[in-house]
N, C-alpha and C positions, 0 to 999 in steps of 0.2 A: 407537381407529382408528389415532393414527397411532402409537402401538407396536407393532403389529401390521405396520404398513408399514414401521417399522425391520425388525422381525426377519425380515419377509421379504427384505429388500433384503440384508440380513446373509448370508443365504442364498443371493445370485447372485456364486456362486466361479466362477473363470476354467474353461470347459470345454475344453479341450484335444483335437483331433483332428488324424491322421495328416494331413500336405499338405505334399508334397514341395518342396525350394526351387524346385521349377519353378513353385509360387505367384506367384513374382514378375514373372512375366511376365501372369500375366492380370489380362483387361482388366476393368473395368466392364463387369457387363454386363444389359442388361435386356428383359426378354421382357413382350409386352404383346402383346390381343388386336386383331385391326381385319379392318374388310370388304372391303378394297380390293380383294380378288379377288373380291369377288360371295359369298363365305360367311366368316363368321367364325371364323379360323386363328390360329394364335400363329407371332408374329414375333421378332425377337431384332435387338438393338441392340449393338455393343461402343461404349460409351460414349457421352455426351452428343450428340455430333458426328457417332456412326457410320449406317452404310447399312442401312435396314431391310430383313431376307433373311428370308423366309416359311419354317417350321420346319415348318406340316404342313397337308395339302390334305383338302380334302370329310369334315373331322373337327370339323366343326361345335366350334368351342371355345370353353370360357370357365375364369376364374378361373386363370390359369395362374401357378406360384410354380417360381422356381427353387433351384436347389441350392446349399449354400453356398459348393462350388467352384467353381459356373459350369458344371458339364458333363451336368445331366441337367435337365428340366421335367417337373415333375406338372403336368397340368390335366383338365379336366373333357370329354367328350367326348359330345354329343347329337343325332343323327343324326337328322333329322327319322323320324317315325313307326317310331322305337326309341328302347332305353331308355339312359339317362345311364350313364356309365360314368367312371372314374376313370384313366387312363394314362400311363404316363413314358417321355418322349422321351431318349435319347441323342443330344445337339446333334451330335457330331462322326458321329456313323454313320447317326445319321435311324433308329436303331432303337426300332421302338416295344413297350413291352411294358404290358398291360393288366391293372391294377392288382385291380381290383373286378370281379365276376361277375353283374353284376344285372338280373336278369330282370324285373324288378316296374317298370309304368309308372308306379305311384305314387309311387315313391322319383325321389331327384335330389341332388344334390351342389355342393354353394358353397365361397364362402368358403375357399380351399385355400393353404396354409402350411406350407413347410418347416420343419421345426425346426433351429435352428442346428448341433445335431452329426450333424446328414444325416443320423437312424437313422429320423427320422418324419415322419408327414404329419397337419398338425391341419387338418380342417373340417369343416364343417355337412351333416348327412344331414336332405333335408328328405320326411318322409313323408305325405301327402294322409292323411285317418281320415273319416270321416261326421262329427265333432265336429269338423275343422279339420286345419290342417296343423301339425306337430310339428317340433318342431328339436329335432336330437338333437348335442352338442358332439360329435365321437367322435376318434380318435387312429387311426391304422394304420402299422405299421411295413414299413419300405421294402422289406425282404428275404423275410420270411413272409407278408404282406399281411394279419395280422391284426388286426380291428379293434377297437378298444375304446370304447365309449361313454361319455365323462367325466361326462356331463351329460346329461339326459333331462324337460324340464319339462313341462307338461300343456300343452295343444294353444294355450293361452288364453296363453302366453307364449313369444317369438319369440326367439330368442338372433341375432347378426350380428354379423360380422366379429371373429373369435378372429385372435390374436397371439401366436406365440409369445415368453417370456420368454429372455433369449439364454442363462440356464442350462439351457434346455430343459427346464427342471420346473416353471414355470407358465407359466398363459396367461392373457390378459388378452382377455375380452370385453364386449360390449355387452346389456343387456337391457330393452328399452323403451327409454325415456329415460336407463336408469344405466350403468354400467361396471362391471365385477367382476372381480376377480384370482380365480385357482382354481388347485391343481395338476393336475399333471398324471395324476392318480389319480382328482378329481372330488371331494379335499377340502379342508378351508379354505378356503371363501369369503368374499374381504376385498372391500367395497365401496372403490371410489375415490372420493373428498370430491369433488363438485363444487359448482359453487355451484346453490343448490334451486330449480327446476322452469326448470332451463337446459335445453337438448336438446343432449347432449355424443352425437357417434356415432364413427364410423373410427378408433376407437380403434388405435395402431399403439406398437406395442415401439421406442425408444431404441438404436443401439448401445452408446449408453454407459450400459446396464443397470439404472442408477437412473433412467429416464427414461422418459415414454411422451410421444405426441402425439397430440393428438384434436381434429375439429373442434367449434365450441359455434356454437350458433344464439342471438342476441339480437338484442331487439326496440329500435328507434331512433327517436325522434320528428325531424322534421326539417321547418326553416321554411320556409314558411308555418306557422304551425299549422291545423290541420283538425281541429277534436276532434270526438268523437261528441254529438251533443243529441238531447235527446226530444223529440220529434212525438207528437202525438196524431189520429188518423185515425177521423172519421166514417163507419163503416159504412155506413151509412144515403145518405150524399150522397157519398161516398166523396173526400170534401175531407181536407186535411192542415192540422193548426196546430202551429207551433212554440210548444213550454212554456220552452223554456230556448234562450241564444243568450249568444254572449259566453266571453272567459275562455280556456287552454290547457286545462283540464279535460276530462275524458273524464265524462260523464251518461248513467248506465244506468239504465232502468227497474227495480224490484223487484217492488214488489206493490201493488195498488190498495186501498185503506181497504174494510173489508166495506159501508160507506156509501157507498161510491161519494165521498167529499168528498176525502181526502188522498189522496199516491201517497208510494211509499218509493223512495229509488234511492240507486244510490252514485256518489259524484263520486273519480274515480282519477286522478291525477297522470299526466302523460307519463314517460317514461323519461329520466329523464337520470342521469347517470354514473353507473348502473345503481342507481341509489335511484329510489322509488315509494311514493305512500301516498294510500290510499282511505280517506274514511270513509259510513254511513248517515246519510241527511239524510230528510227528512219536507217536503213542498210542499202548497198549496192547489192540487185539480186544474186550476185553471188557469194556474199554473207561480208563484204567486203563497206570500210568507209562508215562504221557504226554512229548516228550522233545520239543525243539523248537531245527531245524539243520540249520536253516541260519542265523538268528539272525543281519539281517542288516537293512541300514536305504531306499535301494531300497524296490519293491513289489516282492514277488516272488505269482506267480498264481495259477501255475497247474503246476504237478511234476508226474512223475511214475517210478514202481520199472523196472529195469534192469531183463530180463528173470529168470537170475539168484540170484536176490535177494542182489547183490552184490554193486549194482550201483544205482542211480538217475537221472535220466534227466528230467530238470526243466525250468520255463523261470523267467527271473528279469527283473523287467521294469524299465529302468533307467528314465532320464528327459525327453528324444527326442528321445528314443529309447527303445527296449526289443528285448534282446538275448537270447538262448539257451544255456544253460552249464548241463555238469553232476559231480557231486561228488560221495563221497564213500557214506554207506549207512548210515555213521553215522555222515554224514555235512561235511565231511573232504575233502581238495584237491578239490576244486570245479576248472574249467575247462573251459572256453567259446568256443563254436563249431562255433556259427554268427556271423560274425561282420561288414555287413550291416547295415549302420543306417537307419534301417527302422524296424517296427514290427517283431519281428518272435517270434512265440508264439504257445502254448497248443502243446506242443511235447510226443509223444507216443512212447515206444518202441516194436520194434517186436520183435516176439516170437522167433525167432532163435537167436534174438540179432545182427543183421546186420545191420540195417535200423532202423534210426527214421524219423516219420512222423509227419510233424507240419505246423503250415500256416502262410505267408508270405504277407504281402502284397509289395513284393521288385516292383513287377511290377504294384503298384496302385491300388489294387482291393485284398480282401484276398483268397487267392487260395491255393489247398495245396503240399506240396512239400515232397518229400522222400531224406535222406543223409546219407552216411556213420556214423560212431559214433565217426568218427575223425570230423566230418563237412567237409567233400568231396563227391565230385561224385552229387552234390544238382542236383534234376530233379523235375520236377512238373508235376504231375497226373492231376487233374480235368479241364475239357475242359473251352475254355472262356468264353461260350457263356453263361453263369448265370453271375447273378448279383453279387452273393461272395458266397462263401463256406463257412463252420464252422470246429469245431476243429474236426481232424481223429481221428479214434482209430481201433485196430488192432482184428481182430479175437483170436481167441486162436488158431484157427489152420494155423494163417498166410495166409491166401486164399484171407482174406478180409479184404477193409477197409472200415468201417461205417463214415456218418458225414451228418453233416444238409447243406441242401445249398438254395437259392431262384432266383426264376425265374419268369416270368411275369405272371403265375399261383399263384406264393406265394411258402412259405415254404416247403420243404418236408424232408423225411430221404431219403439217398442214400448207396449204397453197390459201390466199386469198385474192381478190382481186382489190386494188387501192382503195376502194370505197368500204370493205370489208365485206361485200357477197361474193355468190358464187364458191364460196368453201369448200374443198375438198379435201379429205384424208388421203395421204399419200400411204404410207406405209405405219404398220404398229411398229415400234422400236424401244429401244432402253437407252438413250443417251448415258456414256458412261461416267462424262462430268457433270449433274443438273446444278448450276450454281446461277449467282449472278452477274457471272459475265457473259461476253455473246462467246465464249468459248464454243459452246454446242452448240452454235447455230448452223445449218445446213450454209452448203457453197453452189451458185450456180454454175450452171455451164456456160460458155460465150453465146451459145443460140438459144437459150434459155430455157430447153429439153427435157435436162436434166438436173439432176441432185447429187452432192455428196455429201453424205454425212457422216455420223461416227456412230457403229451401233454395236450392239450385242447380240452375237448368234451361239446358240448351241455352247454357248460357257468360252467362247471367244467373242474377241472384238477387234476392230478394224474399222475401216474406212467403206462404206458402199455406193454404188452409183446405181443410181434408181430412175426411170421417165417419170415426167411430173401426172402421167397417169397412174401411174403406181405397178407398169410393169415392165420386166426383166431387169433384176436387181441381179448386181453383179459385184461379187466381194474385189475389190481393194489389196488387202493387207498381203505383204510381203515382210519377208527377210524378219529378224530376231525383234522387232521393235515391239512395243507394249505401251498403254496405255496413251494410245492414239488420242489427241485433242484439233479442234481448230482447224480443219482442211481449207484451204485457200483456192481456188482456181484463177491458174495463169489467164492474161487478157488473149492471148493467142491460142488456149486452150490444150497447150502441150503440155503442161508443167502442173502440179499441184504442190501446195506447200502443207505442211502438217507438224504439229508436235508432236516427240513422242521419245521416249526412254528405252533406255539399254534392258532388257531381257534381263531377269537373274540380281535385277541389284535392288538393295531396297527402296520404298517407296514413301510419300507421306504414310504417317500413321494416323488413326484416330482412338482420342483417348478419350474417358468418359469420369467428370467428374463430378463430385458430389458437393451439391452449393447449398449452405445455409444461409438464408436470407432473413435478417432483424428488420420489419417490417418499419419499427420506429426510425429508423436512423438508414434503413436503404444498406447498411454494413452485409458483406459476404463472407463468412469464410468457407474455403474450397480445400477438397485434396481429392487427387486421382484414386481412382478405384483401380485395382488391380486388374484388368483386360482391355484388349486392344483390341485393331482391326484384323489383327494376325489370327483373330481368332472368333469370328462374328459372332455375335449377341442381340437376340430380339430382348431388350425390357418389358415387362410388361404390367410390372404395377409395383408401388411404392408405397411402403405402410410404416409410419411411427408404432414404437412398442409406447408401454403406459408412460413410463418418466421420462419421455424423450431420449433418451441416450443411446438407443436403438433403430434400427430400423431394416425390414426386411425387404430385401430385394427378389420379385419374381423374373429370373431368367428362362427366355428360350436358346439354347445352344447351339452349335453348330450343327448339329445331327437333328436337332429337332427334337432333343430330349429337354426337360422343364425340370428346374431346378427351383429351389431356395434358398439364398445367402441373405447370411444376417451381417449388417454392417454397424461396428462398434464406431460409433461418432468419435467418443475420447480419445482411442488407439489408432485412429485411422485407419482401420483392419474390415476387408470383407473377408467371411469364410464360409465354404461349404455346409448350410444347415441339413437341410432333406433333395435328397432327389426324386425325381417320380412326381414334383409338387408344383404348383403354380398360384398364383392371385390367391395370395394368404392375406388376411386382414386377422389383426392383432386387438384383443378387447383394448379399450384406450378410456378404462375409468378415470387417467388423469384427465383427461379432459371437463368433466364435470365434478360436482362438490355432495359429497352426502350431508343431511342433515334429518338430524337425530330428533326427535319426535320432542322431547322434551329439552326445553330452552331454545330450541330453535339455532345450537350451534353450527355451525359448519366446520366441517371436517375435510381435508383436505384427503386424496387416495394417498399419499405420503404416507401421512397418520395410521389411515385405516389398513396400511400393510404391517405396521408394528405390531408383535406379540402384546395382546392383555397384560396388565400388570396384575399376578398373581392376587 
């Protein structure tokens, strides 16, 4: 990986375009959208300090990127009840000319980016299909308006926010959770190292070419502690008892002993300076007789008993990997069934004990998959056409497999039948943990009827029990608890187990921070941006100013009002620039080299920003 990322960097030669010494006169300049007028137009700024002058009326705008001169704007143009269009403004004449021809209400246009040597426009054609919405990379050149499509993934994968690279032969974007370098032809794709199951997005190009910027989301425990404990909930009287209390530890339920006597769960460390470590432990059900069975320096996540009570099947997450193995019941002879370096994770056993079910993402996308209990015979159940599945779990009477999955609706619970037909939507819901453990995986009932899950209603959440036809859902949640994880159902059907925290006290937070990435050498440096979870934020787009030292951040706030902060890289300071504003793109003449008609010198924008020598 990172030789591949030398020789790409190797590869970003100085590109050279015509631009008159009358360069030196222009300003800073940047064009971003806002509603101030009652519809969303594009506006333009010369420089930090300058007077926002509204560029264009009743053209419904978004995504606007301008030129690397500073004299034309591509953006996107959506006219209520017509179709999206692509068009470029001449700032000095207000001349607009219309870029794309598109008839189809189903087509739409984002993500919109000059290429450094003014000849193209890179962004996302996003097309609706009965299996989902597509994103399609594509490129169109400024003068014949032909478009090329770099990149074309299957409806189940979302591509956002492409960048162009300042030699204008790659581009750098986003997909799910990763980052990807590509050319600009649609080959060699180089992933960017980040650190594993971070959420890296706004990926943005450096002027200084060896460089990119991207926001990363992590998670922060912060004191008080408030850790998760398990409760055990009476059906029947519908009382709550704590099994576990005490300690920073996080306590998740796993799986109940087919005797109904022991429960399995994993005890996970908080986050601190970004180290973390789980192991499986084994309790008397009434939180009594605690052991710890794996006691190593991997994770172990999610584990369940063997039909017979005899066995364990669990996952470990190593550095660049997690496998499946089973041991005895009492930690001993552990066993690896995967050995795909790729995820394989939240493994379930069936109830005949032939089959475990767990998800995979070997093929890119997590999906889930059935195998023998030697780890043979591997086949994969759930169809492509969604976005990713979540962790399986089995019926008690073997018939069925429950699991969350998403699709361009959103979240929902699903039933399948072992083979993977027969599929049914159970209910829409919001799981309130979506991670990679079987945390939110539904719980069955002893006669296998019904469901509990964890969901979101009306700005509450709780526990619900649902028929596997998807009717008379019945809320759960009692008494002061919050953030509900993990429901358990007792073998006898009287008892359910559940995580969940005290009311009132604080919780994880999430911080967001700002990583520069030196392409040559794979180096990071980070520092937190000033907001948290305490205070939700849509991002919405990342833009370098000209000398790199800058960069503006488009936020949505919690109210749904659109901001823009500029964040000083040296100071490590974001501050409020304009409100009312959103997806601002900053002229970035550092990116390219003037050269001067006579000698053929180049000039760097450094240069060209100094005053004339008298």
């Amino acid at each position: 990986m990172e030789r591949k990322l030398l020789a790409f960097s190797c590869i970003a030669l100085l590109i050279s375009i015509d631009i008159s010494v009358q360069a030196r006169k222009l300003e800073d300049k940047i064009v971003f959208v806002s509603e101030r007028g009652g519809t969303p137009e594009v506006f333009l700024v010369e420089g930090l300090d300058g007077r926002p002058v509204q560029l264009t009326r009743n053209l419904f705008a978004s995504s606007p990127s301008i030129s690397p001169d500073g004299t034309e704007v591509v953006f996107v143009s959506t006219p209520p009840a017509q179709t999206a269009n692509i068009l470029k403004l001449n700032i000095a004449t207000r001349r607009i000319e219309q870029l794309t021809h598109n008839a189809e209400e189903d087509i739409r246009y984002e993500h919109l980016d000059w290429s450094p040597d003014g000849r193209e426009i890179l962004f996302i054609m996003i097309t609706s299909t009965p299996e989902g919405s597509r994103t399609d990379l594509c490129v169109m050149d400024t003068e014949g308006h032909q478009i090329r499509h770099i990149l074309q993934p299957d409806p189940t994968t979302r591509i956002l926010n492409p960048s162009w690279a300042p030699d204008s032969n790659h581009i750098i974007y986003r997909q799910d959770i990763r980052i990807f370098i590509i050319d600009d032809n649609g080959n060699n794709v180089v992933e960017v190292p980040q650190d594993r199951f971070k959420h890296g997005f706004l990926p943005a190009w450096s002027p200084k070419r060896t460089q990119i910027g991207y926001i990363e989301i992590i998670t922060t425990s912060q004191p008080p502690p408030n850790p998760l404990q398990i409760y055990m909930m009476n059906l029947a009287e519908v009382s709550v008892t704590p099994l576990t209390a005490g300690g920073n530890e996080e306590r998740i339920p796993l799986a109940w002993h087919p005797d109904g006597q022991r429960i399995l769960f994993v005890m996970l460390t908080p986050v601190t300076q970004g180290t973390q470590w789980s192991d499986i432990f084994v309790m008397d059900n009434n939180g009594e007789n605690i052991i710890n069975l794996t006691q190593t320096p991997e994770m172990e996540m999610s584990a369940g008993w063997s039909p017979d009570g005899e066995q364990i099947v669990f996952d470990r997450l190593g550095e660049d990997e997690s496998a499946i193995f089973i041991m005895e019941a009492n930690g001993q002879n552990p066993q690896r069934l995967t050995f795909e370096p790729v995820l394989n994770y939240a493994p379930s056993w069936s109830p005949d004990g032939n089959k475990i079910a767990f998800l995979s993402n070997r093929n890119g996308t997590d999906r889930i998959y059935t195998m023998d209990t030697n780890g043979q015979n591997v086949q994969q159940l759930a169809p492509n056409q969604r976005e990713f599945d979540g962790p399986p779990v089995w019926s008690p009477d073997g018939r069925w497999l429950a699991f969350v999955s998403r699709d361009d609706q959103g979240l929902g619970f699903y039933v399948t039948d072992p083979q993977g037909n027969n599929e049914n939507l159970i209910v829409r819901s919001i799981p309130i943990h979506l991670s990679m453990t079987a945390w939110n995986r539904p719980t069955w009932s002893p006669d296998s009827q019904h469901l509990i899950c964890v969901v979101e209603e009306q700005n509450s959440e709780g526990l619900m029990k649902i028929g596997i036809d998807g009717d008379m859902p019945t809320q759960l949640k009692t008494g002061e608890l919050v953030n509900w994880l993990s429901p358990v159902w007792s073998p006898g059907g009287n008892h359910l187990l559940f995580s969940a925290r005290e009311a009132g006290e604080p919780m994880f937070l999430v911080e967001y921070r700002m990583l520069l990435m030196n392409l040559d050498t794979s180096q990071k440096q980070a520092f937190v941006l000033p907001v948290s979870a305490q205070k939700p934020l849509g991002f919405l787009r990342l833009v370098w100013g000209p000398d790199g030292s800058q960069l503006i951040l488009s936020v949505m706030e919690k109210d749904h009002q659109n901001s823009l902060y500029l964040i000083d890289i040296l100071n490590e300071t974001m501050t409020l620039w304009m409100e009312d504003a959103k997806e601002a793109d900053w002229v970035r003449p550092g990116f390219v080299y003037a050269v001067e008609a006579v000698g053929k010198r180049i000039t760097t924008w450094g240069e060209l920003k100094k005053p004339e020598k008298p």
